[in-house]
N, C-alpha and C positions, 0 to 999 in steps of 0.2 A: 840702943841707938846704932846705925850702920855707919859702920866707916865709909869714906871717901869709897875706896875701893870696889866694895860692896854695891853702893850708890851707882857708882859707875855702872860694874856690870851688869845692875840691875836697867837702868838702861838702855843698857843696848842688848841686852835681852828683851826688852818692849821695844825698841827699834827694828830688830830683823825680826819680831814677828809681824810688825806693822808692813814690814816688806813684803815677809813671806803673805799676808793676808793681801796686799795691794797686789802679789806677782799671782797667786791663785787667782785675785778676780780675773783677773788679765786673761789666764788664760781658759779660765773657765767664758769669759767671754767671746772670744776665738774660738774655742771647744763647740759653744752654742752655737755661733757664727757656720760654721762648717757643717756641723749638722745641720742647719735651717740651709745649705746649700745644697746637701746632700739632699735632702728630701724637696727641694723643691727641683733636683734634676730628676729625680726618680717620678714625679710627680709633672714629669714636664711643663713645671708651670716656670716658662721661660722668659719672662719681664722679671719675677724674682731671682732667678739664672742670673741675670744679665745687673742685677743690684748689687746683689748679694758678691758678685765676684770681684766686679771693676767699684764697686764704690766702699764696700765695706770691708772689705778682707784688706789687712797690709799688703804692701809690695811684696816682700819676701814668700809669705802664705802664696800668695797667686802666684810668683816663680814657681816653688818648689812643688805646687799643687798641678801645676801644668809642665813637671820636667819633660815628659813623652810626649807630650800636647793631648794628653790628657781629655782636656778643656775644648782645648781648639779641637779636636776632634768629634766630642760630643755636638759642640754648639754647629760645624759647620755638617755635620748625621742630620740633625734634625732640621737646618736650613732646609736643605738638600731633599726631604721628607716630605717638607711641608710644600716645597717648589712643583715638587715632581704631584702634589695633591691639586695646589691650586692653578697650575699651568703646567700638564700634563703632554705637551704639545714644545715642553724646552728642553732640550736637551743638553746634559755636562760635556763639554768639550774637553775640558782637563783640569787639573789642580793644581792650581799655581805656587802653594803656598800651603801652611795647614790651615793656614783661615782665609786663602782669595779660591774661587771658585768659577769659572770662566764656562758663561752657557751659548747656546743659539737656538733660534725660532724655529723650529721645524728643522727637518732634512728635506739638502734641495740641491742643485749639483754643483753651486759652490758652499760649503758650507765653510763658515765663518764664527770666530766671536763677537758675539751683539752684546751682551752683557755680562758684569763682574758684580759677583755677590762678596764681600766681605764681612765675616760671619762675629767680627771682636766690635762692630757699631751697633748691631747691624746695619748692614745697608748691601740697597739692589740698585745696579746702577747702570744705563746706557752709554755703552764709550762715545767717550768724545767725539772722535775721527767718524764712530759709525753714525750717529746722530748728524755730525756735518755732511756725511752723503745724502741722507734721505733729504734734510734740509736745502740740499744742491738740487734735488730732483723733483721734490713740489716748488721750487723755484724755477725751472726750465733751467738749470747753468748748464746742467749736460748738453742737451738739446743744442742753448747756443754757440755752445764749445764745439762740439760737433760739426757744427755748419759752417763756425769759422775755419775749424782743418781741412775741413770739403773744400769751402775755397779759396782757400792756400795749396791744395793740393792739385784743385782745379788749373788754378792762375801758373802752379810750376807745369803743369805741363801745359797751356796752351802758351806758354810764353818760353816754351824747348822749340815747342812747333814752329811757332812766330820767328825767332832766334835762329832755326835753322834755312828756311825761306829766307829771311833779311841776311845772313850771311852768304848764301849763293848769289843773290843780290847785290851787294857789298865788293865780293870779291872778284865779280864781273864786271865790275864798273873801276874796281883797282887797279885790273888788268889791262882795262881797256886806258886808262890814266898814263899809267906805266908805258905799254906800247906810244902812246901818243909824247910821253916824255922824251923814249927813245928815238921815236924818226924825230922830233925837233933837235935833239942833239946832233943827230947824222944830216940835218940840213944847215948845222949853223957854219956859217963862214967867215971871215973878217969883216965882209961888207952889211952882213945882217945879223951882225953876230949881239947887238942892244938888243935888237928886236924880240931875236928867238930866245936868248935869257930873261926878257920879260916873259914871255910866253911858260915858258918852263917853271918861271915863279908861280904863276897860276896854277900850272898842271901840280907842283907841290904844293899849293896850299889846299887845291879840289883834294890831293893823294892822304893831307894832314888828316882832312874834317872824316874824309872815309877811312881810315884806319880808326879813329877816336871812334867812329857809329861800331866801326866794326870789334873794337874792346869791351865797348859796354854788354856788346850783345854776347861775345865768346862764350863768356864765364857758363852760360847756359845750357851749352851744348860741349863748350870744351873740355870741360873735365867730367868725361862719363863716370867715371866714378866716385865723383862726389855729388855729381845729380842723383845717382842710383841711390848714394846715403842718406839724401836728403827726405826721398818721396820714402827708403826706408824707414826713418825717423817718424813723419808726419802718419804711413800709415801703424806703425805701432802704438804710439801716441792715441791715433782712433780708436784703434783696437785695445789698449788698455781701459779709456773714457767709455768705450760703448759696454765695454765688461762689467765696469764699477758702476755702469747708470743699470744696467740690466739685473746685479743681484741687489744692489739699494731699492730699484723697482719692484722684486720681488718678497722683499723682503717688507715693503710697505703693503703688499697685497697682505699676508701674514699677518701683519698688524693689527690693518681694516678687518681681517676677516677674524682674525681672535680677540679683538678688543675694540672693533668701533673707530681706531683711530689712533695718532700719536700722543694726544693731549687724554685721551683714553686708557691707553698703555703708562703713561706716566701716573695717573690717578689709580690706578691698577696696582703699581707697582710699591706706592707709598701707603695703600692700603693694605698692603701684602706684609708690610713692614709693622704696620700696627695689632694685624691681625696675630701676627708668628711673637708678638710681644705680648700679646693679650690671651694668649694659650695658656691655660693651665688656670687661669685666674677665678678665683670664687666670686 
């Protein structure tokens, strides 16, 4: 018969082997795990890649398995592999990230980022900002943009030209006011003296309204140097908008001519996704 003692550590000698057997499967399952990774990188079959790493593997395993970016190096090789296979015509601008990857359409003499591959979804994707240009210019916004700083730019200067006429104008006829206030001053006497200061009231009130024409209109001609900043302003303003209508423009020719189109290019783009998932696969 076993003593208590006995009993006991008999026990928990079947207790930490039931551990030890529960801690082996563990890691004999992770052990499995890893290899059915390893081989399905080696085997490029990269839907299982992409299972196998973010769905099955702990947190920890995927840290330490990606300490050098490992991972992210692999997955965004063979992005990168497969880009340059099935859209031979994009080019890497740079690497933002171990896993973002920033391309453009062709070379052309502004080259730009159009798209960011991020390689831990995957996913291929059109920037925002660039997608709102093209959208601006199958819409004509450029165009009416355009024609609106044309004339605004038009109106400041026929309304300098205007502004300086109407002031030669203005100050001719102020002049001539003035003098005329003067001899009625040098005529007025005690005897006509009601008269010639109604008279003078007039000549200030004609001298008010032409000094008021004549403020409205200054500001146009009077400060050369803030008219010069202005027409500066309006034609840089062109010259940025005719810039960003001109490689959006061209860069929708590129489009057209490597995919038929934007709604083309996007269907392109999500099948390119399916495809680079569907690699390797038996």
């Amino acid at each position: 018969m076993e003593t208590p003692e006995k009993k006991e550590e008999h026990q928990t000698d079947t207790s930490f082997d039931s551990v030890k057997e529960s801690a082996s499967g563990v890691l004999g399952g992770l052990m499995g795990q890893i290899k059915q990774l390893e081989e399905a990188m080696a085997a490029e079959r990269m839907g299982d890649v992409y299972r196998i790493y973010w769905k099955e593997l702990p947190a920890s395993i995927q840290q330490s398995s990606n300490m050098n970016h490992e991972i992210d190096n692999y997955l965004t090789s063979k992005l990168d592999q497969e880009i340059q296979r099935a859209f031979p015509f994009m080019i890497m601008r740079e690497v933002v990230s171990p896993v973002l990857m920033n391309y453009q359409i062709g070379s052309y003499y502004r080259d730009r980022t159009v798209l960011q591959v991020d390689a831990t979804q995957p996913t291929i994707r059109i920037l925002p900002e660039i997608r709102d240009q093209w959208k601006r210019v199958m819409a004509g916004d450029y165009k009416a943009q355009l024609a609106e700083l044309q004339d605004q730019q038009d109106n400041f200067d026929a309304k300098t030209i205007a502004a300086q006429s109407e002031l030669r104008d203005l100050d001719s006829k102020i002049a001539q006011e003035e003098k005329k206030k003067a001899e009625l001053e040098e005529t007025k006497t005690f005897m006509n003296r009601k008269k010639i200061e109604e008279e003078v009231e007039e000549v200030e009130a004609r001298l008010k309204d032409l000094k008021k024409q004549r403020s409205q209109w200054a500001p146009f001609v009077g400060n050369q140097l803030s008219g010069e900043s202005q027409k500066i302003e309006l034609a840089n303003k062109m010259h940025g908008l005719a810039l960003e209508q001109a490689i959006a423009l061209k860069e929708l020719r590129l489009i057209n001519k490597r995919f038929g189109g934007l709604d083309e290019m996007d269907a392109a783009l999500d099948q390119f996704i399916v495809d680079f998932l569907n690699k390797g696969a038996e």
